[in-house]
N, C-alpha and C positions, 0 to 999 in steps of 0.2 A: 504494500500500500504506500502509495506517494503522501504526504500532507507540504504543503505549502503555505508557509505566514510568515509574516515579517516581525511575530510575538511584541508587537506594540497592542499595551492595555488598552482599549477603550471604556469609555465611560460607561456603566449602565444609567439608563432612563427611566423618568418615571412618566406615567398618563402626558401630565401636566405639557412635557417639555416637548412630545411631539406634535408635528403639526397635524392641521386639519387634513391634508389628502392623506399625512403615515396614519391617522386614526380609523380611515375609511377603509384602513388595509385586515382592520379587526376589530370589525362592527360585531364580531362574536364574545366581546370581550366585556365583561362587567365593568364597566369606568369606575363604579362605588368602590372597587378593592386598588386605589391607589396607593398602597403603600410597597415603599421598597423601591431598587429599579429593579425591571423586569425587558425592557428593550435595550437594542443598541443597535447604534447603524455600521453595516459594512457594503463596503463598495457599491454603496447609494442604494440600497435599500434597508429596511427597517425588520428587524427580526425581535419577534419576542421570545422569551425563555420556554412558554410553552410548547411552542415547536419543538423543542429537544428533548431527546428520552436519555438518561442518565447508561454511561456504558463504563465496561473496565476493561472491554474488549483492545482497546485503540489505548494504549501505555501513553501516560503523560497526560490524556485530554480527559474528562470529565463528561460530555454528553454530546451527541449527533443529530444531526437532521440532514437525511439520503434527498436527494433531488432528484438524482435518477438514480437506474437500479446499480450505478460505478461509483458514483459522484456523490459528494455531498461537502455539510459543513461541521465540521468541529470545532469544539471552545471547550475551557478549563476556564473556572472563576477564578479571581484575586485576590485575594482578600487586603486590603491596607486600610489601616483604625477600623476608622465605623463606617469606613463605606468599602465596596467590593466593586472590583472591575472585571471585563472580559478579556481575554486573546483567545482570537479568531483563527481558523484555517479552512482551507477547503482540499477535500480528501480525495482521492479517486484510484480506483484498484484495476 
């Protein structure tokens, strides 16, 4: 398996900070449960956490989400103080 990142942290998001078309992207989503971040943007689109299912398959990364049946994305959380960030990869076998 290939992964590809450049393991620069990004910010996790909360509701509040995306905009109105990243929100129309998950009209599935309870706006009442704003706490915490739960989004971050990569390579111009906006991915939330729930897309990801938790793996220990893939050493180092933390959880995935397949695109296609090769391809997909991995992240591993952050943790620094009281807030927690991403790095991002995209995977493909």
């Amino acid at each position: 398996m290939f992964i590809k990142t450049n393991n620069q942290p990004r910010e996790l998001l909360v509701w509040q900070e995306l905009t109105t078309s990243e929100k129309c992207q998950f009209a599935y989503t309870d706006t009442a449960d704003v706490c915490g971040g739960s989004y971050f943007r990569y390579k111009g689109q906006v991915y939330s956490l729930d897309e990801f299912f938790v793996t220990d398959s893939i050493s180092g990364w933390d959880a995935v989400a397949s695109q296609t049946a090769f391809s997909g994305i991995v992240i591993k959380l952050v943790q620094g103080g009281c807030e927690s960030d991403v790095v991002v990869g995209r995977y493909a076998s």
